[in-house]
N, C-alpha and C positions, 0 to 999 in steps of 0.2 A: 290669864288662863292657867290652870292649874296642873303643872305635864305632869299627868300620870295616863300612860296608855292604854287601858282598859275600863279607866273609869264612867260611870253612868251620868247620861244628864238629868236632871230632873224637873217633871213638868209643871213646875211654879209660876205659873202664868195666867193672867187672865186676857179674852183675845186684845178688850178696848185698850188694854195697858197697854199691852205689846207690842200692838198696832201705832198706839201713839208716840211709847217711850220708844222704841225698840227702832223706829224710823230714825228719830233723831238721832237714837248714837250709831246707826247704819250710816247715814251720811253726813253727819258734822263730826265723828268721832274715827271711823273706821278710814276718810278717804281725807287724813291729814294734807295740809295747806305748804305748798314746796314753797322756797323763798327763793324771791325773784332779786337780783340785787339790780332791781329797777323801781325809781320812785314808783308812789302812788298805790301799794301796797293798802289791802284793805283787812282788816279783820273780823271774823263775824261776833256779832253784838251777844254779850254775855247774855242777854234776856233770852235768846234762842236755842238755851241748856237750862233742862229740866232741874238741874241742882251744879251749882257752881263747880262740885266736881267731876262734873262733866265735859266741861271745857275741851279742848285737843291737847294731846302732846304735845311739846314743841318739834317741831317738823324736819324731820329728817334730814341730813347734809349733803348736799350736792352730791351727787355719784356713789352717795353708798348705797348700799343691797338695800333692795325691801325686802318684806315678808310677806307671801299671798295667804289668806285663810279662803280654804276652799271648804263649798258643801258639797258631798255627793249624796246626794237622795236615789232610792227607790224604792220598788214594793216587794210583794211577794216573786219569788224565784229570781232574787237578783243578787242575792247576797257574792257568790261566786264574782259575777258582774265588777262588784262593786268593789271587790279585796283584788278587780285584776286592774280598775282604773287607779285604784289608790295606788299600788306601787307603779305605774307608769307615771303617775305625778310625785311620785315621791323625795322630797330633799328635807334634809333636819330641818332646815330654817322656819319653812314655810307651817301653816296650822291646818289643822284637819279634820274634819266633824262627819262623820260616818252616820246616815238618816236610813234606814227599812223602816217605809209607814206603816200605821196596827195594820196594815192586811196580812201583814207579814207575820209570821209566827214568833212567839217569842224566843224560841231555840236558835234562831235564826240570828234573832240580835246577838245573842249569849255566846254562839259559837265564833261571830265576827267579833266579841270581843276578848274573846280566848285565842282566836288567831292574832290578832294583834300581840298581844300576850307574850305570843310563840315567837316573834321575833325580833330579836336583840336591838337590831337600828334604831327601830321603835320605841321599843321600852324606854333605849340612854335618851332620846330624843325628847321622851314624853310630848308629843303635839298631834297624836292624834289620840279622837275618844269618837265611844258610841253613844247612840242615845237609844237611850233602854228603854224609856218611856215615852214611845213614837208617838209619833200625830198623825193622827188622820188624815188621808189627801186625799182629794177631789179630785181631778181634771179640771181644769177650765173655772175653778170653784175660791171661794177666796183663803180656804183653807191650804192653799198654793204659797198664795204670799204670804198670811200668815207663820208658816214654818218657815219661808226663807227669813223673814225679821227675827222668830225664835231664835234661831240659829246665829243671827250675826249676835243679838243680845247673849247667848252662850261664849259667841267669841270672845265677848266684853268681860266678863264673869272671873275673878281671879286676882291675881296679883301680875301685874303685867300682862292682863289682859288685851289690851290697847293695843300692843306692840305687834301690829301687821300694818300694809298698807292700802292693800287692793282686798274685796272680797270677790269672789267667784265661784256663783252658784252652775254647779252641772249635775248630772241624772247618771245613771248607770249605763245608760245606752250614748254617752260623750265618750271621746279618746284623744290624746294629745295628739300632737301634727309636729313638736315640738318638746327636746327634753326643757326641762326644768333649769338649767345650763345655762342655756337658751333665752329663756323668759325671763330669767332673774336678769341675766346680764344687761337685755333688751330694756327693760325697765327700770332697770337702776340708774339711765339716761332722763327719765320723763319725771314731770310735774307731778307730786303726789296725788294732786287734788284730781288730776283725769277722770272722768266716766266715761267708759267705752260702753255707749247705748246704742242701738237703730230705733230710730224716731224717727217718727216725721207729724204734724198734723192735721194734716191733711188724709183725715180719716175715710170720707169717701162715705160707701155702702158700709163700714164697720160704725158709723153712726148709727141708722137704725137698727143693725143686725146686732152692737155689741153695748153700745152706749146708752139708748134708749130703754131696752131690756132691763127689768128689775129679776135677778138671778137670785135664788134661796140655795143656799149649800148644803144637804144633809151633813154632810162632814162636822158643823161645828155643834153639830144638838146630835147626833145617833152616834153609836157605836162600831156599827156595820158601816161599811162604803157603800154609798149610790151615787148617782151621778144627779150633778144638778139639774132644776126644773123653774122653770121661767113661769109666771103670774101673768093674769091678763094684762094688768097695769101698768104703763110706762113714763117714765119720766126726763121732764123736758134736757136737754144739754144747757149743763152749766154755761154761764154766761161772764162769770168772777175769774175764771181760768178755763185755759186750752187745755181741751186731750191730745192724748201721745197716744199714738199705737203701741201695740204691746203693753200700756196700760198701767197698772201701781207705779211701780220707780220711776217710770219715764216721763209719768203724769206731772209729780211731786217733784222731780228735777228739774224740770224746762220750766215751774212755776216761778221755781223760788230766784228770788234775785241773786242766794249768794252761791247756786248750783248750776243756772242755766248754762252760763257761760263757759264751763269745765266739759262740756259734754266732746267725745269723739263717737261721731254715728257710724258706729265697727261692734259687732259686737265679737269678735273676734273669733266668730266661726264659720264652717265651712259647711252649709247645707242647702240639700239638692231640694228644691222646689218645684210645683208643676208651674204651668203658664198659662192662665193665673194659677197664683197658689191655692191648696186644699187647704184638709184642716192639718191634717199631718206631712212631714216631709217623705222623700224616698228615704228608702235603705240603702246606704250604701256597701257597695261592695269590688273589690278587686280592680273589676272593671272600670270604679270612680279616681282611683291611688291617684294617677298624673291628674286629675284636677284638682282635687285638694291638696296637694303637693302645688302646683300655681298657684293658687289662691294665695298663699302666703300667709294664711291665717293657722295660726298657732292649736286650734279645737277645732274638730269636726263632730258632726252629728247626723242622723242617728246610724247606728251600728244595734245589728243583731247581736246577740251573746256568743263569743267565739268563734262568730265569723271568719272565714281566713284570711281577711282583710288585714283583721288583727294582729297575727301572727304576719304579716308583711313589713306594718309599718312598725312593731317590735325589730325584726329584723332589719330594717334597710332603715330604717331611720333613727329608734331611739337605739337600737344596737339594745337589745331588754332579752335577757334571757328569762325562759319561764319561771313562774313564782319567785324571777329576784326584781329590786328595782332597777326603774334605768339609771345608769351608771354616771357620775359622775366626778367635777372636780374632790368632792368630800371624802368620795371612798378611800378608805385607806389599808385596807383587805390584802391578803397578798392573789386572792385567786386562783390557789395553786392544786391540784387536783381536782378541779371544774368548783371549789369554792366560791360563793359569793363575796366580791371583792368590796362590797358594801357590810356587810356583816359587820364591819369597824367602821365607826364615823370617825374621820379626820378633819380637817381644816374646812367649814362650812363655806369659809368666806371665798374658799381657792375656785373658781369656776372654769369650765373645761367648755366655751363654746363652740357651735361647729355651723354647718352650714345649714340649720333652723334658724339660726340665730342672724342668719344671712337676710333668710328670706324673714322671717320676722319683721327686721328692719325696715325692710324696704317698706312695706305693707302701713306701719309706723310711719313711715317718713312722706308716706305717701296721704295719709291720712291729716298729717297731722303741716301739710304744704297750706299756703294761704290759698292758692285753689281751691281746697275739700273742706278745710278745718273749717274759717268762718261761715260759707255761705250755707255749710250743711249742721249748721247747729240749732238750738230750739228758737234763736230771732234773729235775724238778722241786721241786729243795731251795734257794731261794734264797741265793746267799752274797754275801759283800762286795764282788765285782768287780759281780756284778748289782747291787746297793743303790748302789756308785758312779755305776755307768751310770746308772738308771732316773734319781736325783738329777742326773746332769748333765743329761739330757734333761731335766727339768724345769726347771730352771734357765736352760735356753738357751728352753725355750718360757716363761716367765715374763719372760725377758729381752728377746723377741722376735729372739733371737740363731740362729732358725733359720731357713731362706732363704727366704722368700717375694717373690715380684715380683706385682705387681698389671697386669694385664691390657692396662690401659693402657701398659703400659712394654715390651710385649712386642712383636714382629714376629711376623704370620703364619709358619707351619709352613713354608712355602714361601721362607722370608728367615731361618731360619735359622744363625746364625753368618757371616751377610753382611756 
């Protein structure tokens, strides 16, 4: 990817390509292969890259930092939204792709990438850009996954494009539960190759209500936004492969023989559902804080614009003063007359974890126990990539090589990454 902070993406694409190429380096490229120093090591077969340079990085070394490349998408009147998730996720390391779909205005893209513009951390950092020549979304429409594939193919794009390890698609109405401190630390412990998906398939009633349904998407032929509409016509469930709920990724990962087996069913957020679920979640608000704060999950959803919610877990947890980001090991700032102590990037590598980083963990560790990990994956046939993992997991907890900080060593919620 090419750091310059302001810059536009542009919309060279066609869907069948994108859809096809764009998968593969989303999941053979983007979620490099950690090495296990346990036989029986597999590699996936060059034929399954569109062009030989496509292949993966060589895979990252035990316990060092990853890099997350996040998308934050949204539509018209989110722009605001979207420049106050960003810097609550914000660390140099990490990459960052800023989406307002055409319903959006185009002053709207132009002025989010003149705010970026405007601020220095950014600029030296270059890892975040806009995309100026947006996509149309749908709801519920395949022009949905569509722009999440565009998007990871932009991450690809460049000269050290590659160089991330998790992608992490969120919306404008997402918000951390967790700084960036946090996360990075938390995951500089785990296997590259991880997919944190909720699956299951045992689809149920979403059979005839989602599967059998043949859906047409204005989105990818009109210019205008409408909502999709369904044709009399349905067709039968495939028989060659199982569906996953929640549908594209989930599908395409529990298929393939060299993905099924990476999966953790987490999707690493915190959202209020009815019982049974609608179509949309609650709002949360003030009154949700201590449960999403138990959950231990790192992302919560959905949130109104400005909420006071917001201004909570700014306060009490990432410690985020208004229009700065939340603070971390890298700032190197002095702060001094209500200064932004981020203004200056320092040491990216230096990280300041606190007690997100706590509960994170557990949630991790919790997920990722021989209770939850195997039985809750896409099959329940264990093979040698699982027998690696669960062995290294046990290994690193016998070794006491997995992260725990004692109590004592920690700063209140409120002093995090100070």
């Amino acid at each position: 990817m090419k750091p310059i902070a302001s810059s536009a993406v542009d919309r060279r694409w066609l869907l069948p390509l994108a859809i096809g190429s764009a998968l593969s380096l989303l999941l053979l490229v983007g979620f490099t292969t950690f090495p296990f120093p346990f036989p029986c090591a597999s590699s996936p077969s060059p034929s399954l890259f569109v062009e030989h340079k496509l292949a993966p990085s060589p895979p990252s070394p035990a316990g060092s930092l990853p890099r997350i490349a996040f998308l934050i998408s949204g539509s018209a009147r989110d722009a605001a939204a979207l420049r106050r998730v960003l810097l609550a996720l914000y660390h140099p390391r990490n990459r960052y792709l800023l989406h307002l779909d055409a319903e959006a205005p185009d002053s709207d893209r132009k002025e989010l990438a003149a705010w970026l513009a405007r601020h220095p951390f950014i600029v030296s950092a270059g890892n975040a850009r806009v995309v100026e020549r947006a996509n149309l979304i749908t709801y519920r429409g395949p022009t949905m996954v569509a722009n999440t594939l565009h998007a990871a193919a932009a991450f690809l794009w460049g000269a050290g494009g590659s160089d991330w390890d998790w992608f992490i698609n969120l919306s404008a109405s997402d918000y951390p539960l967790v700084t960036q401190d946090d996360l990075i630390h938390v995951f500089s412990k785990l296997p590259r190759d991880l997919n944190f998906i909720d699956h299951t398939s045992d689809i149920g009633w979403k059979e005839f209500q989602r599967a059998k349904p043949v859906i047409i998407d204005p989105g990818l032929y009109m210019k205008k936004k409408a909502d999709v509409f369904w044709i009399p016509q349905r067709r039968s469930v495939p028989t060659a492969f199982k569906l996953f709920t929640e549908g594209y990724f989930h599908t395409v990962v529990c298929n393939a023989e060299e993905f099924k087996n990476t999966t953790v069913n987490h999707d690493l957020h915190y959202i209020s559902w009815d019982n049974p679920p609608k179509q949309h979640p609650h709002y949360l608000t003030v009154e949700d804080l201590d449960r999403m704060v138990a959950s231990n999950a790192p992302f919560a959803r959905k949130f109104h614009a400005d909420d006071p919610v917001l201004d909570k877990i700014d306060k009490e947890i990432l410690n985020r003063s208004l229009d700065m980001p939340t603070p971390g090991g890298w700032c190197a700032g002095t702060g001094e007359n209500g200064s932004d102590p981020c203004s200056v990037i320092g040491n990216t590598s230096l990280l300041k974890p606190g007690r997100g980083a706590v509960r994170l963990q557990k949630l991790i560790t919790m997920l990722l126990s021989e209770e939850k990990f195997h039985p809750r994956q896409c099959n329940n046939s264990r093979s040698c990539r699982q027998e690696k993992l669960l062995r290294f997991l046990e290994t690193k907890r016998s070794c006491d090589m997995m992260f725990q900080v004692e109590d004592r060593e920690l700063e209140p919620d409120t002093h995090v990454g100070s």
